[in-house]
FIMAR-771218 format. One record per residue: x negated, y, z of N, C-alpha, C in turn. Coordinates in steps of 0.02 Angstrom, whole numbers, padded with zeros to 5 digits, always signed. Layout:
N
XYZXYZXYZ...
END
This chain:
346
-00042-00059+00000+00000+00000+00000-00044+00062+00000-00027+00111-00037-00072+00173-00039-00055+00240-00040-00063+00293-00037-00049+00358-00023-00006+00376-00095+00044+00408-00090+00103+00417-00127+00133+00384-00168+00144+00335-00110+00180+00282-00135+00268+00305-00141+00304+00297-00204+00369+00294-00217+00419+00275-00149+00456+00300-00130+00505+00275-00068+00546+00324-00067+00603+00263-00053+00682+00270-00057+00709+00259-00005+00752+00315+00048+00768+00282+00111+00857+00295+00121+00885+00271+00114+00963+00262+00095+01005+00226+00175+01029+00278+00182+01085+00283+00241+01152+00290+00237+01194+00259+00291+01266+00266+00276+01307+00315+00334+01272+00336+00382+01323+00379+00449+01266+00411+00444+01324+00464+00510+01278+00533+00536+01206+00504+00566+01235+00458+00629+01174+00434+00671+01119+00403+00611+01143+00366+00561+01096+00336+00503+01060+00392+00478+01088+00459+00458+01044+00505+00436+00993+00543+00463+01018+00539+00545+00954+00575+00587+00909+00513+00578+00906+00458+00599+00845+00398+00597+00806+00399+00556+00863+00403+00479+00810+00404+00421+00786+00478+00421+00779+00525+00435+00743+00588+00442+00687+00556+00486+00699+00532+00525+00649+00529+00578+00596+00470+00552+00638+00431+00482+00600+00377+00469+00544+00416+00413+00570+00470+00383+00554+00510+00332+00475+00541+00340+00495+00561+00408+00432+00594+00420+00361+00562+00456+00394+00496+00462+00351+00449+00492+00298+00422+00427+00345+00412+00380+00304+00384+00302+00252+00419+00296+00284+00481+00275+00265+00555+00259+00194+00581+00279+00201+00581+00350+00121+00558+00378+00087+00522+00394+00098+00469+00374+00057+00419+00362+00010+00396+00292+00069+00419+00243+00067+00404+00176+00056+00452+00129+00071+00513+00131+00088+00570+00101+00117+00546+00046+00191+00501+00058+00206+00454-00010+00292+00520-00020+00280+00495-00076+00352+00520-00135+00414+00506-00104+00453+00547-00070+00510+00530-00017+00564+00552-00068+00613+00510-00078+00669+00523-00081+00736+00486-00035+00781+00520-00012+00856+00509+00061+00901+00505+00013+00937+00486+00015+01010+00476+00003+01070+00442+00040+01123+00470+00066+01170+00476+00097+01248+00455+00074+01281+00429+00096+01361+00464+00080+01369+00509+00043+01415+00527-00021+01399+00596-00042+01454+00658-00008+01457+00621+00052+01497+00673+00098+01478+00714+00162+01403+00666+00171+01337+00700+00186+01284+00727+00160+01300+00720+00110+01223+00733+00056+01231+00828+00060+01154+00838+00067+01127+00912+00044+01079+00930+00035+01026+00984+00042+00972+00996+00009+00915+00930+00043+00914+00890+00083+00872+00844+00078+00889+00766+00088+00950+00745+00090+00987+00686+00054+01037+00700-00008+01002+00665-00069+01045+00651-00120+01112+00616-00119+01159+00615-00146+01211+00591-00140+01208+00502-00176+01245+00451-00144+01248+00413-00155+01313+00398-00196+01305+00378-00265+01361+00377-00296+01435+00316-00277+01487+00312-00293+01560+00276-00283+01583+00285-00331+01596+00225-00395+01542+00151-00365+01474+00175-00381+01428+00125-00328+01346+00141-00369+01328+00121-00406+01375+00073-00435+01320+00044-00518+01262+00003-00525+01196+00043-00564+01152+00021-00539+01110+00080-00534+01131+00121-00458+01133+00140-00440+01052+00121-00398+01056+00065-00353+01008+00035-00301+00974-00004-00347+00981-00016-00399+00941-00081-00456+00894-00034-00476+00892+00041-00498+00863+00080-00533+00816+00101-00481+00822+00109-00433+00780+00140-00374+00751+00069-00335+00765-00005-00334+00750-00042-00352+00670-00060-00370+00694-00059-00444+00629-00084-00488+00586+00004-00495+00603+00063-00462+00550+00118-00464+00512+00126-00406+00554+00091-00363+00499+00126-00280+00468+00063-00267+00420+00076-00233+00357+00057-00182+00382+00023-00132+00428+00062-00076+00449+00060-00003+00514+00077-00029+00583+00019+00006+00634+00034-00013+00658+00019+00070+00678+00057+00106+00721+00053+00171+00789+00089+00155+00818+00042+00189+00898+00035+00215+00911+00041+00282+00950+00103+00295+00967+00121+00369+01033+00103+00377+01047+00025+00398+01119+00008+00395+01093-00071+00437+01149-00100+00414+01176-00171+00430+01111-00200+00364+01081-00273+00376+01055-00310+00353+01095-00337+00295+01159-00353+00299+01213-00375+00257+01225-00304+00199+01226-00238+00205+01231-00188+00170+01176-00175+00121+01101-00212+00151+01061-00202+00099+01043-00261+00057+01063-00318+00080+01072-00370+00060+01120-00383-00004+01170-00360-00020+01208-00330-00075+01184-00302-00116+01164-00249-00092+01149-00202-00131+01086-00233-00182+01012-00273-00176+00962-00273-00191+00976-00342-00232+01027-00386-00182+01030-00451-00218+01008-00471-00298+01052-00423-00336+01044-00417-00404+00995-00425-00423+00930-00384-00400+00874-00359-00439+00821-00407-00392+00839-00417-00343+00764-00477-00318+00735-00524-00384+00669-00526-00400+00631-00567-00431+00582-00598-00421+00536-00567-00370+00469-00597-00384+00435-00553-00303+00403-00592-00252+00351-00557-00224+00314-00522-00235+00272-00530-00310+00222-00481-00319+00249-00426-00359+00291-00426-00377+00325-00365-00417+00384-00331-00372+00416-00352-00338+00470-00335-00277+00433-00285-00229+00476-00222-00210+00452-00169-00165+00471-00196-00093+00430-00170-00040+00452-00180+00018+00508-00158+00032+00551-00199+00053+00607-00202+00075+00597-00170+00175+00626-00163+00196+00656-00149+00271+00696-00096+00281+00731-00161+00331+00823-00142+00353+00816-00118+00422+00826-00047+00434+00808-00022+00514+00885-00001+00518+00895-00026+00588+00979-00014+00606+00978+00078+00630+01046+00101+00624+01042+00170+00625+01022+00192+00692+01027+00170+00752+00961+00184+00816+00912+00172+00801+00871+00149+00743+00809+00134+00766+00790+00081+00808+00805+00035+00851+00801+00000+00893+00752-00056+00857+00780-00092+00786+00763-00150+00762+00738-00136+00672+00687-00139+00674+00634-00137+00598+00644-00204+00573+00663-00223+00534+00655-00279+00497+00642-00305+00441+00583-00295+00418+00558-00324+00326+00568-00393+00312+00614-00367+00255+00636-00428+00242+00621-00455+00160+00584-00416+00122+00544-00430+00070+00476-00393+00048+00437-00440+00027+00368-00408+00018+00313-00386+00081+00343-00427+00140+00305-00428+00206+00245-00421+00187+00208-00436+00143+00135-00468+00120+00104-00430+00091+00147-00441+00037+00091-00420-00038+00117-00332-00030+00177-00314-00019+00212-00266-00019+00207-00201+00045+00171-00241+00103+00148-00203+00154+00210-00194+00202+00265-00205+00202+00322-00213+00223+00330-00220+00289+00289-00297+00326+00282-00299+00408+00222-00255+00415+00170-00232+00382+00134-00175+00412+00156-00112+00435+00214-00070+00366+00248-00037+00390+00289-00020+00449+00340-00090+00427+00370-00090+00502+00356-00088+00567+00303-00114+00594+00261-00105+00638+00238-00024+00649+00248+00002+00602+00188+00065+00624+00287+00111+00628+00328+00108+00600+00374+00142+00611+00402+00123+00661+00404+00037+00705+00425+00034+00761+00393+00078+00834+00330+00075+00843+00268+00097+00861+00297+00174+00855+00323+00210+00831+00347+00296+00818+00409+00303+00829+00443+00234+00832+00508+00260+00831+00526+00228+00930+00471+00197+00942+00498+00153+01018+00538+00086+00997+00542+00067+00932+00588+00011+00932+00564-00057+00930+00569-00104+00895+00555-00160+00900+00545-00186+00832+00470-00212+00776+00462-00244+00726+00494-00317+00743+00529-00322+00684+00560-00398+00717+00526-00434+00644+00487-00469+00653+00447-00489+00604+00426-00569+00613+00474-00630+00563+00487-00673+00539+00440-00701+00499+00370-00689+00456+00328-00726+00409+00295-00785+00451+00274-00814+00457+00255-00910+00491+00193-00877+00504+00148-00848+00461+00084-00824+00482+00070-00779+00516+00100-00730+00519+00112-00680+00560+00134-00696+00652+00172-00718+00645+00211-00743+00727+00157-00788+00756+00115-00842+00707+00078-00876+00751+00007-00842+00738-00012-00805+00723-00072-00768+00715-00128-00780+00667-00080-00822+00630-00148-00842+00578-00153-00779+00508-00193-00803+00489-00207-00764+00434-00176-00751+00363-00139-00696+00356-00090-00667+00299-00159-00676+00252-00145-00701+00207-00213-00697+00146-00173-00639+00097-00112-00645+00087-00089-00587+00035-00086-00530+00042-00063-00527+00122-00059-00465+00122-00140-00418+00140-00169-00450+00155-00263-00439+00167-00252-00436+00109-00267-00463+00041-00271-00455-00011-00238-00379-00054-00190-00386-00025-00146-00304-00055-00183-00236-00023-00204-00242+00047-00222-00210+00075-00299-00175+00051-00317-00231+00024-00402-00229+00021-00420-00206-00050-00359-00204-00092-00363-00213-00180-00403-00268-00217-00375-00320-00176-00426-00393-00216-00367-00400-00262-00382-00460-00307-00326-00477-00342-00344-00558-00332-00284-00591-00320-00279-00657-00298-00286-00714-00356-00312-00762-00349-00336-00807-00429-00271-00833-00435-00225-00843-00387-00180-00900-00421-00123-00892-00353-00041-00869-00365+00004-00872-00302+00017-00931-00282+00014-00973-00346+00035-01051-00317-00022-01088-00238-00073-01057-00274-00121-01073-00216-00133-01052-00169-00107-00968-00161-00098-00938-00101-00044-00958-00062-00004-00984-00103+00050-01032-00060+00048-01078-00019-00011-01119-00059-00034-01183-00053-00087-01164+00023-00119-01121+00021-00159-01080+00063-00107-01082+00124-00073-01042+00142-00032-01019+00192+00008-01067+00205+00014-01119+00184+00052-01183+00225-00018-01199+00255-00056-01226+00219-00100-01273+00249-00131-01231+00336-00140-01157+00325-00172-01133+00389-00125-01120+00424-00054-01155+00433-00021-01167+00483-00040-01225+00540-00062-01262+00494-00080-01345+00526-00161-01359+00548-00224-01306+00503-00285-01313+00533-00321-01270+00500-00394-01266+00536-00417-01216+00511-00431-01238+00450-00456-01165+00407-00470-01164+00326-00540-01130+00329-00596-01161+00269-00653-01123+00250-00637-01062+00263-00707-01024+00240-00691-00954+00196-00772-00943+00191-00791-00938+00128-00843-00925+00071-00827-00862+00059-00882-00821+00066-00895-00753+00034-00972-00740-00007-00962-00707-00057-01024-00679-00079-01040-00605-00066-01018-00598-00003-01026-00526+00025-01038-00527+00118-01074-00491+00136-01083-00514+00215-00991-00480+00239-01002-00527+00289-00941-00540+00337-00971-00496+00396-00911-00456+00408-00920-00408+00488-00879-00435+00528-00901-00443+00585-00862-00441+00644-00806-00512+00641-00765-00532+00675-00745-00580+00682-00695-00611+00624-00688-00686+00618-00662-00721+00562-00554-00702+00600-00522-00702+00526-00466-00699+00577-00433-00771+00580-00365-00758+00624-00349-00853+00661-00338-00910+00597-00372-00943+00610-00359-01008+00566-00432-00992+00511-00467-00969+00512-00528-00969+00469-00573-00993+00506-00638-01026+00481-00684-01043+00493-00735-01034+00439-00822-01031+00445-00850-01016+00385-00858-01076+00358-00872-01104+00287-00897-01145+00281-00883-01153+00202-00913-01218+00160-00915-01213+00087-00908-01273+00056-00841-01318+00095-00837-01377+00102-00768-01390+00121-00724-01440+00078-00651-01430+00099-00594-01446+00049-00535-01460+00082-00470-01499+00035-00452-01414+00006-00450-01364+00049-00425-01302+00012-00464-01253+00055-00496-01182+00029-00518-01159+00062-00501-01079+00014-00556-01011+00053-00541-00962+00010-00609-00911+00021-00629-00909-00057-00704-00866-00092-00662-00815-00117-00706-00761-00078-00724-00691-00078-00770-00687-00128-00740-00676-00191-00799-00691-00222-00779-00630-00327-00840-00602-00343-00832-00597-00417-00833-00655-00475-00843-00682-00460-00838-00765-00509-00783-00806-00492-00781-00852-00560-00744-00906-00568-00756-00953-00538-00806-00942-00482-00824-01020-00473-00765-01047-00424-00758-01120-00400-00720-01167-00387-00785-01187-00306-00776-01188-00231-00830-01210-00219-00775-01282-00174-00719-01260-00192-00669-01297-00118-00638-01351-00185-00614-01404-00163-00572-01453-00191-00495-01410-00255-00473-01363-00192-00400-01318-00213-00457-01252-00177-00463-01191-00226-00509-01140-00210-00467-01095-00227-00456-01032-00161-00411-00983-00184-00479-00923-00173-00462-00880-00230-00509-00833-00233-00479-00790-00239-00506-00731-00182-00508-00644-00191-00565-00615-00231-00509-00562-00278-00588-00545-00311-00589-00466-00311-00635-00444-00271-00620-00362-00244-00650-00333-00304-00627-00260-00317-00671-00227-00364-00738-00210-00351-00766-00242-00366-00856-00208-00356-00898-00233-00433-00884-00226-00470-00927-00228-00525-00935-00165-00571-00993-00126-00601-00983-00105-00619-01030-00132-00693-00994-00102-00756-01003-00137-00812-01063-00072-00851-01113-00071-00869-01140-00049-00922-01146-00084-01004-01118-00031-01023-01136-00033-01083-01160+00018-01142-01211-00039-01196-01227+00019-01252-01193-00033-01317-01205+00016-01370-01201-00005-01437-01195+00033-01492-01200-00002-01549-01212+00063-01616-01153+00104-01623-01181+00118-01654-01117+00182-01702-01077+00145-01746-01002+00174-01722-00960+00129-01764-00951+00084-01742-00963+00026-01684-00932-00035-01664-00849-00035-01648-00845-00069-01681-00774-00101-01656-00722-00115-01600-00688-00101-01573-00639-00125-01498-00693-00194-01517-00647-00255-01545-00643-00304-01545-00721-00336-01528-00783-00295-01578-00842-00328-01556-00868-00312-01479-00847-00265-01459-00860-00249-01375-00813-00275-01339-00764-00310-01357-00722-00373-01315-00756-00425-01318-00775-00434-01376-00796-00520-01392-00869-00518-01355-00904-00477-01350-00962-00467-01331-00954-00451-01235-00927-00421-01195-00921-00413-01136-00873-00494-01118-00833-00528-01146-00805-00602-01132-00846-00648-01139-00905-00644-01203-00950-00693-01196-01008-00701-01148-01017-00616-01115-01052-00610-01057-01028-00647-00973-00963-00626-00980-00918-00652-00933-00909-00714-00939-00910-00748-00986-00901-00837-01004-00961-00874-00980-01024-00830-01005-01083-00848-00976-01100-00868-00919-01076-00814-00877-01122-00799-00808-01046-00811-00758-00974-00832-00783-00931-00856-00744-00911-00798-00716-00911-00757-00721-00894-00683-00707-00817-00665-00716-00775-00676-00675-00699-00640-00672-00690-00561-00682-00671-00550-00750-00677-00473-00759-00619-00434-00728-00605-00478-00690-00532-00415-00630-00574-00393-00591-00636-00401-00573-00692-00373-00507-00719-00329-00545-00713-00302-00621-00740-00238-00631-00688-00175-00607-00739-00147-00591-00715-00086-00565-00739-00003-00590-00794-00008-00627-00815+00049-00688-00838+00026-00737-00816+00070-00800-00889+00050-00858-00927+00105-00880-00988+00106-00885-01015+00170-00884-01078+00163-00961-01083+00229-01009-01136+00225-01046-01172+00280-01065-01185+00302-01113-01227+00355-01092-01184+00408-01145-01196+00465-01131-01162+00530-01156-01136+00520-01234-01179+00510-01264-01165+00515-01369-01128+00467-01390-01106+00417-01319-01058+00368-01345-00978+00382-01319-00992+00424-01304-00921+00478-01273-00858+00462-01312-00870+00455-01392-00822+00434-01449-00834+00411-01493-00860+00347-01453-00855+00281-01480-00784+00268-01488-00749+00246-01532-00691+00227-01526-00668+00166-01489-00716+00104-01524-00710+00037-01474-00732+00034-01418-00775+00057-01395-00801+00066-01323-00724+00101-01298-00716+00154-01312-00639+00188-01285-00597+00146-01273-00587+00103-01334-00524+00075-01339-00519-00006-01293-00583-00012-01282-00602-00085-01237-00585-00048-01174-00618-00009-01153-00604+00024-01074-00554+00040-01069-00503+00059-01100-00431+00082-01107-00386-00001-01104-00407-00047-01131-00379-00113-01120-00386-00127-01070-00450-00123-01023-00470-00145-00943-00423-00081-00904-00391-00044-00930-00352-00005-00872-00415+00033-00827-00477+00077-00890-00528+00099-00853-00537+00155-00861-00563+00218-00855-00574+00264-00888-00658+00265-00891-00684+00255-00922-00759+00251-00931-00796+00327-00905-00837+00313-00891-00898+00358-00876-00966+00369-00908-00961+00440-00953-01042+00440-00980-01103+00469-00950-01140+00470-00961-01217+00502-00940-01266+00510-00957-01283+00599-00966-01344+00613-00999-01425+00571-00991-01438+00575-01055-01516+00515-01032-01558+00532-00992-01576+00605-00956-01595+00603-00900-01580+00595-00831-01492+00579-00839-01467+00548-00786-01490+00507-00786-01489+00452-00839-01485+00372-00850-01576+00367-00823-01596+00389-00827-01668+00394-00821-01704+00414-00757-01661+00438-00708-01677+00443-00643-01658+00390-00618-01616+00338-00615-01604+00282-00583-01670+00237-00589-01663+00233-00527-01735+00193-00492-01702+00113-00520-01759+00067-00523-01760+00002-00530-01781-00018-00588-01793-00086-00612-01831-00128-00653-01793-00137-00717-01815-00099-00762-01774-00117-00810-01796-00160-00886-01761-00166-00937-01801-00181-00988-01793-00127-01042-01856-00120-01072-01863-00044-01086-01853-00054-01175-01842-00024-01214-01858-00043-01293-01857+00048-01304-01923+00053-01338-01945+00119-01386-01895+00146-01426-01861+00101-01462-01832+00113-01517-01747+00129-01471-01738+00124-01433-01668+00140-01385-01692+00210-01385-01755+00232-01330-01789+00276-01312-01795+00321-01379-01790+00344-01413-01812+00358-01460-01744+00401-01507-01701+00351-01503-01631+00353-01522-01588+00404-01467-01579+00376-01396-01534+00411-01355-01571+00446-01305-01642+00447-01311-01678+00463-01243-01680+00436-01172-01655+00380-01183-01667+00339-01130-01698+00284-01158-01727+00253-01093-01755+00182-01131-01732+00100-01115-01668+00148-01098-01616+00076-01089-01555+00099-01064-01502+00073-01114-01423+00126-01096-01396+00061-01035-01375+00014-01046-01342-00027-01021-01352-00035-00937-01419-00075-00937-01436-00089-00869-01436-00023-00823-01464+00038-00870-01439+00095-00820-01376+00110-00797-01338+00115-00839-01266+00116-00834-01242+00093-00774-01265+00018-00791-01222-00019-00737-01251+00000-00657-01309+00013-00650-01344+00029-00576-01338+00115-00559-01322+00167-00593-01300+00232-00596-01275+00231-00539-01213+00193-00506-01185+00191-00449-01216+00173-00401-01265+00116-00411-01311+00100-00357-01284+00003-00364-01303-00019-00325-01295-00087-00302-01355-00123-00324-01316-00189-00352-01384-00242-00385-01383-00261-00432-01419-00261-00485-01416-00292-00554-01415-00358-00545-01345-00410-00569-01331-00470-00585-01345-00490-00651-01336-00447-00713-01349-00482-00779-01389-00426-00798-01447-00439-00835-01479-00395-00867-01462-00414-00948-01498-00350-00978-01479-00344-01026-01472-00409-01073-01401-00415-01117-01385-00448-01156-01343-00412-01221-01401-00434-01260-01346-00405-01326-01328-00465-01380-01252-00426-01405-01213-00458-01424-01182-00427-01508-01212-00453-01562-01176-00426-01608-01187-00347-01592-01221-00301-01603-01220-00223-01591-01200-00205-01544-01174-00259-01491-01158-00225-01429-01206-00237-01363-01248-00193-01315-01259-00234-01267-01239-00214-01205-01250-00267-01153-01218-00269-01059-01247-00307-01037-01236-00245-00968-01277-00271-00889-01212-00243-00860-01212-00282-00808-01181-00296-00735-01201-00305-00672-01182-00242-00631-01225-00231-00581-01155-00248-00519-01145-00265-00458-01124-00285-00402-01139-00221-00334-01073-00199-00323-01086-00135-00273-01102-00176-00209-01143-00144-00178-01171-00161-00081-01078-00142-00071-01064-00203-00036-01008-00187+00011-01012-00254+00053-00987-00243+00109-00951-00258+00170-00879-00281+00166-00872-00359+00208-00790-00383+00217-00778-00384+00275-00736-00349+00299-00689-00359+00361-00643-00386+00371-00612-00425+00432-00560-00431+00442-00523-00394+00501-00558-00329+00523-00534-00326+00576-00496-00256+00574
END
């Protein structure tokens, strides 16, 4: 869940409309998220919208747009209302039904992935009331892997397996493999280890180290690249996948791509980073050229862009560690460098 996040908070009485004010401003500073109230339209005014009769799809539309969807009513009132449009955990907004005292928070979709029992918790906690919070992992203290995952911006290899995951650490402990140092304590039901019927790697790669392997894969990669004039989208796809095919590299853990200034409009370079949902980053060759570390140098790069190596700089510009050095591919080449970070669970 993250700072201006979409939210919809929909009430039916007077007492329902002071709560949700009070729920309003609780988001609000916490989140600095996108508030919109709506009311009765026999309450509605300059800061509850009116709720239409009939609503239509009315709650379907606000629905599939918000983030955080609370209902200040009866459990059964929002239960109606959403029925329609429920689909999917990872696409479904947090749901929670807070009764019009305040007394009782209750998320009742997207606890996890959606941030939903986090919320609730922090609005019970402000409001004096009570999170009443139902997930199996949660109540016995073991470890939410999804919602750690939402929280952290990993992206999960597989839900079936996070499924498969969260039954099993009901009944005993589970690995957990990282390729990043671990701070401070494991949470309930983890243990370390790299050995196991199901376990879960923290990890930028494809690899498999558990029997059933569920992998988080956080953003920390950052991608350099060079190549000629005139390359293609397609040859800087085929060329960054055959790198990634190589070295087992899951390209959801990139997190920049960076090259040097004169390739600013490249079209395929653009149009590849624009497919990764990236906005690329360029840099003059005496940027590229202050970055400390070992590189492989060619004259004829040097010569051309003033640097004496676009890629591998690229990728270390941010800092971390060079994992792939230079590889070129058909007019295109890449390095892949791995940011210094830290995993918590606490």
């Amino acid at each position: 869940m993250m700072n201006n996040m979409k939210t919809g908070i929909f009430c039916y009485s007077l007492k329902g409309k002071e709560t949700a004010s009070k729920i309003a401003e609780i988001i609000k500073k916490e989140y600095d998220a996108d508030i919109e109230c709506f009311s009765p339209e026999r309450m509605a005014d300059g800061n509850f919208g009116p709720i239409p009769r009939p609503s239509g799809d009315f709650y379907g539309g606000h629905f599939r747009d918000k983030e955080l969807f609370i209902s200040v009513g009866s459990v059964g009132i929002c239960v109606r209302h959403i029925a329609p449009y429920v689909k999917s955990k990872v696409t479904d907004p947090a749901v929670i039904v807070i009764d019009e005292l305040g007394k009782h928070i209750i998320p009742i979709l997207s606890g996890h992935i959606g941030g939903a029992n986090r919320i609730a918790a922090l609005i019970a906690d402000e409001l004096g009331g009570e999170a009443v919070i139902t997930t199996a992992t949660d109540i016995n203290g073991k470890f939410a892997v999804d919602e750690w995952a939402a929280r952290n911006n990993m992206a999960i290899s597989s839900m079936k397996t996070a499924k498969d995951f969260a039954a099993a650490i009901l009944e005993r402990e589970l690995p957990l493999k990282s390729d990043f140092i671990v701070k401070g304590k494991l949470p309930g039901g983890m243990v370390s280890g790299e050995d196991g019927e199901i376990g879960l790697y923290i990890t930028y790669t494809r690899e498999k180290p558990f029997k059933e392997t569920l992998r988080l894969i956080p953003k920390c990669l950052h991608l350099g690249i060079g190549c000629r004039k005139g390359i293609s989208e397609e040859a800087v796809r085929q060329a960054v996948h055959q790198v990634a095919e190589e070295h087992a590299i899951d390209l959801r853990a990139v997190e920049s791509i960076a090259s040097i200034d004169i390739k600013s409009e490249e079209e395929g370079l653009l149009g590849f980073a624009k497919g990764m949902g990236i906005t690329p980053e360029f840099f003059a060759a005496d940027e590229l050229m202050a970055v400390e570390g070992d590189f492989t140098p060619s004259e004829f790069v040097k010569s051309v862009t003033g640097a004496d190596n676009v890629c591998e700089r690229s990728a270390l510009i941010k800092g971390g560690t060079l994992i792939i050095r230079k590889t070129a591919v058909n007019g295109v080449t890449v390095a892949v460098a791995v940011k210094d970070m830290e995993v918590s669970f606490e």
